[in-house]
C-alpha positions as CSV (number, residue, x, y, z in Angstrom):
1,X,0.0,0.0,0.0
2,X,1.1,3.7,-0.7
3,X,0.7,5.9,2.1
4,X,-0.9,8.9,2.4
5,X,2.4,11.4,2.8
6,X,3.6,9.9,-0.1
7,X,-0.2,10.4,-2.3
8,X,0.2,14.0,-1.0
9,X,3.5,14.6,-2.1
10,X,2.8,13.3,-5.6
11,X,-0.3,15.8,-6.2
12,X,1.2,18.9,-4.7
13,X,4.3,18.5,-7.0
14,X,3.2,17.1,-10.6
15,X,6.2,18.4,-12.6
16,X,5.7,19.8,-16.0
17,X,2.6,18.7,-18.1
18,X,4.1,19.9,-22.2
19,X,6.4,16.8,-22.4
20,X,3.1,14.7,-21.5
21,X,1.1,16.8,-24.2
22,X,3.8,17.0,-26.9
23,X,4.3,12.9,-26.4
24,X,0.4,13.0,-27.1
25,X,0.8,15.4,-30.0
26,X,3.6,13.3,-31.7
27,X,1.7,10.5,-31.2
28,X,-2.1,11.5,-32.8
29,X,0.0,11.8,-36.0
30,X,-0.8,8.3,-36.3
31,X,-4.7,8.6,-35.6
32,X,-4.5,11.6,-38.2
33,X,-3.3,9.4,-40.8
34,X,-5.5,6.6,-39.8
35,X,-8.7,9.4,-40.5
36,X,-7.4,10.4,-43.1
37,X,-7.4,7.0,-44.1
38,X,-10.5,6.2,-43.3
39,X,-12.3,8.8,-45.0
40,X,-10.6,8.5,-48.2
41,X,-13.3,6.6,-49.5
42,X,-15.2,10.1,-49.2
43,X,-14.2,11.7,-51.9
44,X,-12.4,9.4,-53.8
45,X,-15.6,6.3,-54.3
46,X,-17.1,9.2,-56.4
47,X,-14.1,10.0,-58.9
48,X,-12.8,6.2,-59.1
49,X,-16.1,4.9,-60.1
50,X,-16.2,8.1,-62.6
51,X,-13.2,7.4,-63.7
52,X,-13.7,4.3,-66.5
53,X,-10.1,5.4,-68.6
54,X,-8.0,4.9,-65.4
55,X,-9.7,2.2,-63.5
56,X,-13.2,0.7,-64.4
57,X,-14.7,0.1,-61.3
58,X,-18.3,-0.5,-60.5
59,X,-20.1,1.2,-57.3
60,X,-20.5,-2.5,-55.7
61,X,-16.8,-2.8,-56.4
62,X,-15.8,0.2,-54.6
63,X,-18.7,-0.5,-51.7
64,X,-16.0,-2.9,-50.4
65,X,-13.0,-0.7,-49.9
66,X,-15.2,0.3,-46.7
67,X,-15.8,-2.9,-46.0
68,X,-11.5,-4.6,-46.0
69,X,-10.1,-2.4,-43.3
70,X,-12.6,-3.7,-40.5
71,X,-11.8,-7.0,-41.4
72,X,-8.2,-6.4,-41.6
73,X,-8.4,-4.8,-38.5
74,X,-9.8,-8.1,-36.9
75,X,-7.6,-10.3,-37.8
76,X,-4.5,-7.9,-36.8
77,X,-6.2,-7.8,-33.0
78,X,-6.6,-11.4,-33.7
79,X,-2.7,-12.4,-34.6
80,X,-0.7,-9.2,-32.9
81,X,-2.6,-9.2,-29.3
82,X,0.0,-8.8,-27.2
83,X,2.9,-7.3,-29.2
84,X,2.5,-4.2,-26.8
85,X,3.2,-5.9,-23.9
86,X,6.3,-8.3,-25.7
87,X,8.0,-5.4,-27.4
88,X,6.7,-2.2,-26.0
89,X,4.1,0.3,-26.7
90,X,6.6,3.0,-28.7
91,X,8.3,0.0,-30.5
92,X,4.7,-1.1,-32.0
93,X,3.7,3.0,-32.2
94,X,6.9,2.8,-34.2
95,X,5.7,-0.4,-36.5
96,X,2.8,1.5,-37.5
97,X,4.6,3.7,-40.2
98,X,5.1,1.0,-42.7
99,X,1.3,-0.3,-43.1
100,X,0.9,3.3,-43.6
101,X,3.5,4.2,-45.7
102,X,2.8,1.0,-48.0
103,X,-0.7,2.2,-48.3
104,X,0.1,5.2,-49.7
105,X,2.4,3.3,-51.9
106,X,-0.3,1.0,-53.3
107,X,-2.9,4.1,-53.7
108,X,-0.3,6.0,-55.7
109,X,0.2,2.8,-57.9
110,X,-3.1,1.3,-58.2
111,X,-5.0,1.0,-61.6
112,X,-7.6,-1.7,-60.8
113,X,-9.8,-2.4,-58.1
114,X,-7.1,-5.5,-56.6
115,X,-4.4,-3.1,-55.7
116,X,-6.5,-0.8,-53.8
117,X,-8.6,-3.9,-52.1
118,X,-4.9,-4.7,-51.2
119,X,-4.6,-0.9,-50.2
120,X,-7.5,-0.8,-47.9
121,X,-6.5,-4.7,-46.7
122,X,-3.0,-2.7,-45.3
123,X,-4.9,0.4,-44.4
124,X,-6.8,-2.0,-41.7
125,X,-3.5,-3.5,-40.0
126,X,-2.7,-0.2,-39.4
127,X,-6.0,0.8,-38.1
128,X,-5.6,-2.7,-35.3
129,X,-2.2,-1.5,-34.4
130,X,-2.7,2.1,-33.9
131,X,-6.6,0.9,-31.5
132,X,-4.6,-1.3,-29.7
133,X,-1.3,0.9,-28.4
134,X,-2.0,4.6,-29.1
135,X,-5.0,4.9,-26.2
136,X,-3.2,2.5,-23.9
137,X,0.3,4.7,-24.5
138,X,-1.8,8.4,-23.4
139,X,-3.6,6.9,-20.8
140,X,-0.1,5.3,-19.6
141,X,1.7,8.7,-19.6
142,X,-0.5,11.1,-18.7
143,X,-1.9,12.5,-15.1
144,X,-5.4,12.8,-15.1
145,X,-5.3,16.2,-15.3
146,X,-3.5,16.0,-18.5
147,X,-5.8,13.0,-20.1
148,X,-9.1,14.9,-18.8
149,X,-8.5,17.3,-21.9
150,X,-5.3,16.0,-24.2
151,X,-6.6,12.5,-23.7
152,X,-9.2,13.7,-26.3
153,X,-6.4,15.0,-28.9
154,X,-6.8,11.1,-30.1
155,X,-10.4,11.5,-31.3
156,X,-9.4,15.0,-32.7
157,X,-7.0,13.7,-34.8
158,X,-9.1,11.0,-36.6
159,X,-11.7,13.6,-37.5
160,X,-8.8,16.4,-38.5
161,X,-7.4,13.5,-40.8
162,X,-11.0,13.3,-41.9
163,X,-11.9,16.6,-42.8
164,X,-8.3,16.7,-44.3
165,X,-9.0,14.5,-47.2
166,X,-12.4,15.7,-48.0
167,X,-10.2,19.1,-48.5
168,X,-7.5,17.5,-50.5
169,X,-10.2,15.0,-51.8
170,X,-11.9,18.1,-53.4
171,X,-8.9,19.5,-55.7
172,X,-6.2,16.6,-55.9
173,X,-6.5,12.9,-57.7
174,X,-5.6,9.8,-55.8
175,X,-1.9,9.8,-56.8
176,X,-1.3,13.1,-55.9
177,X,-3.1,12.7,-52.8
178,X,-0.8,10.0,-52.1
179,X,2.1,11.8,-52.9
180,X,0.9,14.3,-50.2
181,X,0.1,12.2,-47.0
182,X,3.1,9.8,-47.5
183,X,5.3,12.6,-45.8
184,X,2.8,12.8,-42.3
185,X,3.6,8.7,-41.3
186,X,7.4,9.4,-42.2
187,X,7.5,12.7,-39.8
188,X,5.9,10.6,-37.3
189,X,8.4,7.9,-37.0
190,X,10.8,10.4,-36.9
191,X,9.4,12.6,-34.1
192,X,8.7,9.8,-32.3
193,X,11.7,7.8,-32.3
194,X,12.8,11.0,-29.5
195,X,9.7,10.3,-27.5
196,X,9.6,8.1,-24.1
197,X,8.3,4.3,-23.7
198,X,5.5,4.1,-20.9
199,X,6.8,3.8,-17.5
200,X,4.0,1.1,-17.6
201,X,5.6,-1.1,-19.3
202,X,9.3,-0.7,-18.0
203,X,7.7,-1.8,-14.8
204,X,5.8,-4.3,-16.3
205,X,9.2,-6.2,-17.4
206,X,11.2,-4.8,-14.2
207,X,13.0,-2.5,-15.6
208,X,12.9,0.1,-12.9
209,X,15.4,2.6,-13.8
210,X,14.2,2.3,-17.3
211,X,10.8,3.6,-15.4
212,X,11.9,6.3,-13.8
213,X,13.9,7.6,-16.1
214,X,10.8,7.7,-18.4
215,X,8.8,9.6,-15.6
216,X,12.0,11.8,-15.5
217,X,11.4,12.7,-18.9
218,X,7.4,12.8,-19.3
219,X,7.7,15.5,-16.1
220,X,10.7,17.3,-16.3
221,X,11.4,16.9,-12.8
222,X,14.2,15.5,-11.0
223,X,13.3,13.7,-7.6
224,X,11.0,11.0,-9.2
225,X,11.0,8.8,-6.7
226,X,7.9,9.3,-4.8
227,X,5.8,9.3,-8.1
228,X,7.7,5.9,-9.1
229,X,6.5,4.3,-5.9
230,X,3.1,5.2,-6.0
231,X,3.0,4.0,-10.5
232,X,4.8,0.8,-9.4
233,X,2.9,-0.1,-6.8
234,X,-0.4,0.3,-9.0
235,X,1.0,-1.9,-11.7
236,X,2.1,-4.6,-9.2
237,X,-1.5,-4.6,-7.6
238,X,-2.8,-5.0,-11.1
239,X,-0.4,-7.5,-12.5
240,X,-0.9,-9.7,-9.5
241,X,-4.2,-10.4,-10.9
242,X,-4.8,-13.3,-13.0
243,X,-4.8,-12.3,-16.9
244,X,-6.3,-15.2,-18.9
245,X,-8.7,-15.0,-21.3
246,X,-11.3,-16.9,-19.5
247,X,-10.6,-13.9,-15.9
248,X,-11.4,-11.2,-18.9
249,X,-15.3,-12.7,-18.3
250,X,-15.1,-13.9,-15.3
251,X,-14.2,-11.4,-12.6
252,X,-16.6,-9.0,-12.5
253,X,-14.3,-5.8,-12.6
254,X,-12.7,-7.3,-16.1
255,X,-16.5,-8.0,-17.4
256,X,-17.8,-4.4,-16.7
257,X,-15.0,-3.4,-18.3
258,X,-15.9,-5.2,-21.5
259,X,-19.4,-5.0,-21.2
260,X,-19.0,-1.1,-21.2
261,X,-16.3,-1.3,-24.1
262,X,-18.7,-3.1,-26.3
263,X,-21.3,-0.9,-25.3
264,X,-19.6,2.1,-26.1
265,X,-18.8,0.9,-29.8
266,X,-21.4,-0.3,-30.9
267,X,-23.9,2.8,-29.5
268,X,-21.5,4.5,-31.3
269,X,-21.1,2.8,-34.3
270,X,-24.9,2.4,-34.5
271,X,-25.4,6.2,-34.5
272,X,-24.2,6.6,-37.7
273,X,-20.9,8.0,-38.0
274,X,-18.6,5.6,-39.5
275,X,-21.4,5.6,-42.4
276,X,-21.3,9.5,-42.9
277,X,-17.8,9.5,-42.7
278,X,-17.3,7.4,-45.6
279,X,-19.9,7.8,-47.4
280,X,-20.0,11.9,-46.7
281,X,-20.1,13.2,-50.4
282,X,-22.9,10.2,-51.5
283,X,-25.0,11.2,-49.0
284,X,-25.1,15.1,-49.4
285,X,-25.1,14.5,-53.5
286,X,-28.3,12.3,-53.0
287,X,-30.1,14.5,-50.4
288,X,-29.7,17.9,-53.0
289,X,-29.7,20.9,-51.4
290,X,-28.4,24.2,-52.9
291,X,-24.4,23.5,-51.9
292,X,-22.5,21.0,-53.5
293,X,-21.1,17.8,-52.4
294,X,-17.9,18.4,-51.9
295,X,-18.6,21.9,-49.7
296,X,-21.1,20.3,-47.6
297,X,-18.6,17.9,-46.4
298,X,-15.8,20.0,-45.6
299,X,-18.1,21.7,-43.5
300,X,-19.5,18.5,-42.1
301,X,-15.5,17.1,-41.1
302,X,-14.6,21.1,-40.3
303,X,-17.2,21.4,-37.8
304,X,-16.6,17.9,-36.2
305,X,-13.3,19.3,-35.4
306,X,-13.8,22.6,-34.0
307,X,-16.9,20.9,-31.5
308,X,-14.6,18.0,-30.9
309,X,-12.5,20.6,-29.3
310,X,-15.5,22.3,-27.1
311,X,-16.8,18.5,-26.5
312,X,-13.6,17.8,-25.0
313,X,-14.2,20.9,-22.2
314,X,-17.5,20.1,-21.6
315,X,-17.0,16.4,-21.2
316,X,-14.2,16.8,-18.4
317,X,-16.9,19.6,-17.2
318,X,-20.1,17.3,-16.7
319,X,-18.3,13.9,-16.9
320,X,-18.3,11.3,-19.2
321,X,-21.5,9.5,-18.4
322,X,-23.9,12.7,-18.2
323,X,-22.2,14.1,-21.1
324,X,-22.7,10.3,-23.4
325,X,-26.3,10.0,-22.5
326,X,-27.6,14.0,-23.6
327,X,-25.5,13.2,-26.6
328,X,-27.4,9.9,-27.7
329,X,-31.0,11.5,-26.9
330,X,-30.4,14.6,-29.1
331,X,-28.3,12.7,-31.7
332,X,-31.2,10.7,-31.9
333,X,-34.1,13.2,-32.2
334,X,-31.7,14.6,-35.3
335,X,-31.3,11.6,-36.9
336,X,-35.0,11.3,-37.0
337,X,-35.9,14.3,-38.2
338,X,-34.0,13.9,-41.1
339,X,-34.9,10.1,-41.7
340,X,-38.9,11.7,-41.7
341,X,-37.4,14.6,-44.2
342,X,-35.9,11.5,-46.9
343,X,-38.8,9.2,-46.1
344,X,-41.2,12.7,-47.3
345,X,-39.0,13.2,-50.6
346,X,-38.7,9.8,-51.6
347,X,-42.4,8.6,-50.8
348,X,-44.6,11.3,-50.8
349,X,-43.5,12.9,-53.7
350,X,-46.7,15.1,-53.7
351,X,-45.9,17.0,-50.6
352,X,-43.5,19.8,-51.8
353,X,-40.4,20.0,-49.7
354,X,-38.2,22.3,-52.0
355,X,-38.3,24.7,-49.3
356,X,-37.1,22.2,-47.0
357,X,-34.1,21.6,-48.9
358,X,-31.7,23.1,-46.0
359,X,-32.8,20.2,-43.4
360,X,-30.1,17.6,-44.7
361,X,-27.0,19.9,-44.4
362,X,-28.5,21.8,-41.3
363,X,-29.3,18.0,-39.5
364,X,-26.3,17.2,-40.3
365,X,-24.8,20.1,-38.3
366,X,-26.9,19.7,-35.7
367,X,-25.8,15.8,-35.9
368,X,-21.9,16.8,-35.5
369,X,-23.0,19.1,-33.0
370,X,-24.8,16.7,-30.1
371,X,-21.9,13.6,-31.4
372,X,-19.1,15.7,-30.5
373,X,-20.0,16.4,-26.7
374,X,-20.4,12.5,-26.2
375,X,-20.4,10.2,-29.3
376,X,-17.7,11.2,-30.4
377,X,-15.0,11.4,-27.4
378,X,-15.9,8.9,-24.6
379,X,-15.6,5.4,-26.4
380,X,-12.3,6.1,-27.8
381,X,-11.0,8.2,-24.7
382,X,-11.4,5.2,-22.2
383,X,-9.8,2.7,-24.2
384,X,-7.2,3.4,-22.5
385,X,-8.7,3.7,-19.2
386,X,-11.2,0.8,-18.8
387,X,-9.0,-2.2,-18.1
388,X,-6.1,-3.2,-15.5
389,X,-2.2,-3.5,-16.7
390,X,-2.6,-7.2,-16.3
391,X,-5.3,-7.6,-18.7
392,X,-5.5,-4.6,-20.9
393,X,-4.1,-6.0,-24.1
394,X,-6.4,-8.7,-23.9
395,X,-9.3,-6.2,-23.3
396,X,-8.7,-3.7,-26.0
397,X,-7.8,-6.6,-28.7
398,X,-11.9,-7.6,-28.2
399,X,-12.6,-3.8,-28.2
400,X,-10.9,-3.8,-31.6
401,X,-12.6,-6.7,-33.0
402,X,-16.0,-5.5,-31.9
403,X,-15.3,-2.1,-33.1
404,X,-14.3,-3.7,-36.6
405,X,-17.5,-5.7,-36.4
406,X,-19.8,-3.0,-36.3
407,X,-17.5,-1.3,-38.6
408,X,-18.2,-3.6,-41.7
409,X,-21.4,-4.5,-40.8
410,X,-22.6,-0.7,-40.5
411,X,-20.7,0.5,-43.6
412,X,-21.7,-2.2,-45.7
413,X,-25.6,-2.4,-44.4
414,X,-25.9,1.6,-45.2
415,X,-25.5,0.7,-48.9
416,X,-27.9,-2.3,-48.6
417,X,-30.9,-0.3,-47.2
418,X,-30.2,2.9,-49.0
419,X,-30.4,0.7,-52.3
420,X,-33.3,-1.5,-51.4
421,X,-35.7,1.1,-49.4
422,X,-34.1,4.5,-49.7
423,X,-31.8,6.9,-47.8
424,X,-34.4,7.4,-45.3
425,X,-33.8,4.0,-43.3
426,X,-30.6,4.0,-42.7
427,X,-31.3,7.4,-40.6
428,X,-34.2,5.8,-39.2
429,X,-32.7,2.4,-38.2
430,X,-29.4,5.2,-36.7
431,X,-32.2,7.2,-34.6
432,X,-33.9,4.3,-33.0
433,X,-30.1,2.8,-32.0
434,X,-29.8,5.9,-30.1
435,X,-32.6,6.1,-28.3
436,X,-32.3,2.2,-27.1
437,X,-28.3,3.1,-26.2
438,X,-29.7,6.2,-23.9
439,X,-31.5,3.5,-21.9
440,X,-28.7,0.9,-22.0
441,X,-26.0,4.1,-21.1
442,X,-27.9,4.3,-17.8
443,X,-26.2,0.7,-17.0
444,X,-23.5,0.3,-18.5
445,X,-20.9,3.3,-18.5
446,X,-19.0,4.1,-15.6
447,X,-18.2,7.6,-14.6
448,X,-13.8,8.1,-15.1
449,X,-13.7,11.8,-14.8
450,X,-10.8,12.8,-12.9
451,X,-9.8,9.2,-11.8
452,X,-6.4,7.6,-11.6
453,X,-5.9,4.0,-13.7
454,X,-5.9,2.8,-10.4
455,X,-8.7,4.7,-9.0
456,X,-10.8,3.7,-12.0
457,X,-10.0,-0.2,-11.2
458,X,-10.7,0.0,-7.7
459,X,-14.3,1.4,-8.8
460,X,-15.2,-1.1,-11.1
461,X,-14.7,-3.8,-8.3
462,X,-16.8,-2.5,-6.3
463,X,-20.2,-3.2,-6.3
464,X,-22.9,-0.6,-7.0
465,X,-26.4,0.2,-6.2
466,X,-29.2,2.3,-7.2
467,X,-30.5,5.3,-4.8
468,X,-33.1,7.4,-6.3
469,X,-31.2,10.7,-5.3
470,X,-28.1,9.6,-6.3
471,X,-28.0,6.6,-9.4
472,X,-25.3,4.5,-9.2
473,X,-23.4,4.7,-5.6
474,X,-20.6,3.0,-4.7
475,X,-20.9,1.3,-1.9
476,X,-17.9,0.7,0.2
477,X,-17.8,-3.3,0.3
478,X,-14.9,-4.1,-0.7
479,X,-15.0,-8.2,-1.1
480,X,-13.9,-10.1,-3.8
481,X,-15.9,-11.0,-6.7
């Protein structure tokens, strides 16, 4: 046990916070190419399947290039599991530069739809390797003053890689798009080659001064000590605990943990946006509407980022819970508004809408607005807060394959019902999914906001009940489950 002097002494002097953030900064370079990434499929579906002189793909060809990288994705959480705790979390950070770098490779090359399956097949690996070590590496080195609001630079940097290519997407072609984002992977490795391993994982393998030398460097403080004893004795409490796959459902601290991973996914993933963020420009080319395509989603991914930033204050303002549950109610009444609107055009064509014709862009704004103070920061943010040292890799490796689950199923069922029954259904089948998540949220998150890693695990073993003033209480039994 730590004692209390030495707690004390820990919070009164923190060191400096900047190496923390710019370690987190280096690092999002990785979730900014991985957005980028993703979204590519924005822009560039449109102009390949346009395109019959350079490649002579079909629509249901290039459905699929949203569909590879979840599946690749799966299969990397399935094969490379624990390569974070074997080799380290930089030296996999590290790895993640050449799936990227190949991608790019393969875009730049590609002239028919097998080379950019293989593309988006690369695209995914780097998509398993960047879920499972980038959250676990900023929750590892950060205070949780510092993850309260940087831990949210992750999220940022997905939808700033996002918006990125819908910009780029709009005035370049794939090769010189290529040509272009090739350089951010190869400035990563670089800057990050200077960066710190997590003093996690030093102690993990017993390498002490390693550790502290590490904690040294993420606080820019000399006399480390007190802050060394109170990380390692967290870590040794935590790897004491058994770690098998079987303990990740069977203790009840490791199945909340899960349970509210998988929840947070797949409410998320059910609300819509992997859909809108690959399918952006499809979407606001078949709903009309005065502003074209290619405008409406740059202001779509531009406005994700700037909210993403406000969501980030006002989710370390109200909490994580509070602040997940208003976002899934409003998100919800948004999403079926405009599923009524498409339903109206498409079905009722004698009701004249033209006037209307601002509701799809203006939902969608609205959307972007309610997803970034919840949505679209807490799953991601307690990745890396959830689960125990002992059993984390294990955790987030089924957070990854649930997350590429919904993923492909999501992506792929969008173009299904929008082909079959219309734009509307999709919206509608999103809005309902929100509304039974807001019930579910009740349940199944637990509140993190301003918690240690080892606070956090020390709350999900306790038991909890229900008081009408209060919700969810812990008690203060402290018995083993």
């Amino acid at each position: 046990m730590v004692d209390k002097k030495t707690l004390e002494g820990v919070h009164q002097n923190e060191g400096k916070i900047w190496p923390q953030v710019l370690a987190i900064l280096v690092v999002c370079l990785i979730p900014l190419t991985c957005g980028i990434l993703f979204s590519w499929t924005s822009p560039f579906i449109v102009k390949i399947t346009k395109d019959k002189s350079n490649y002579d793909i079909s629509e249901e060809e290039a459905s699929y290039f949203t569909v590879i990288p979840p599946i690749s994705m799966i299969l990397t959480s399935i094969l490379l599991s624990n390569l974070n705790d074997k080799i380290g979390r930089k030296p996999t950070i590290l790895l993640i530069a050449v799936p990227h770098v190949t991608t790019w490779i393969l875009c730049a090359v590609a002239d028919n739809v097998w080379v950019f399956y293989a593309s988006r097949f690369v695209t995914g690996i780097a998509d398993g390797l960047m879920f499972a070590s980038v959250p676990m590496y900023i929750g590892e080195i950060s205070t949780p003053k510092v993850r309260g609001v940087w831990g949210n630079a992750l999220t940022f940097a997905i939808y700033l890689g996002q918006f990125t290519v819908n910009v780029i997407g709009s005035y370049c072609d794939v090769k010189e798009t290529s040509y272009i984002c090739i350089s951010i992977p190869v400035i990563c490795f670089i800057s990050f080659c200077f960066m710190p391993e997590s003093p996690y994982f030093y102690i993990m393998k017993g390498k002490f001064e390693e550790a502290k030398t590490a904690i040294r460097k993420l606080k820019r403080k000399d006399d480390v000590e007190q802050d060394f004893i109170l990380l390692k004795t967290d870590v040794d409490r935590q790897m004491s605990e058994s770690a098998t796959w079987k303990d990740l459902f069977t203790i009840s601290s490791n199945r909340r943990a899960v349970c509210a991973g998988i929840f947070l996914r797949a409410s998320q993933q059910f609300g819509g946006i992997s859909t809108f963020a690959v399918y952006t420009q499809y979407i606001f080319a078949k709903s009309g509407g005065d502003l074209s395509p290619e405008v409406s989603s740059m202001i779509f991914f531009g406005a994700i980022c700037a909210l993403n930033l406000v969501g980030a204050y006002t989710l370390d303002l109200f909490g994580r819970r509070p602040s997940y549950i208003v976002s899934l109610i409003c998100c919800g009444v948004v999403l079926l508004v405009e599923a009524i609107y498409f339903y109206i055009e498409q079905y009722e064509t004698q009701i004249n809408i033209s006037f209307l014709n601002w509701i799809p862009i203006t939902g969608m704004m609205m959307y972007v607005i309610f997803y970034s103070i919840g949505l679209g920061i807490v799953p991601t943010l307690m990745l890396g807060e959830l689960f125990s040292a002992s059993i984390k890799t294990k955790g987030l490796s089924v957070l990854i394959i649930v997350f590429g689950l919904h993923v492909c199923t999501i992506t792929k069922l969008f173009h299904v019902l929008t082909t079959n029954f219309g734009l509307f259904s999709p919206f509608l089948l999103f809005s309902v999914s929100c509304f039974l998540s807001t019930i579910l949220a009740l349940y199944l998150i637990p509140e993190t906001k301003g918690k240690t890693l080892e606070e956090i695990q020390q709350s999900l073993k306790r038991p909890k009940k229900k008081t009408p003033q209060n919700g969810d209480v812990e008690s203060n039994s402290n018995s083993k489950k």
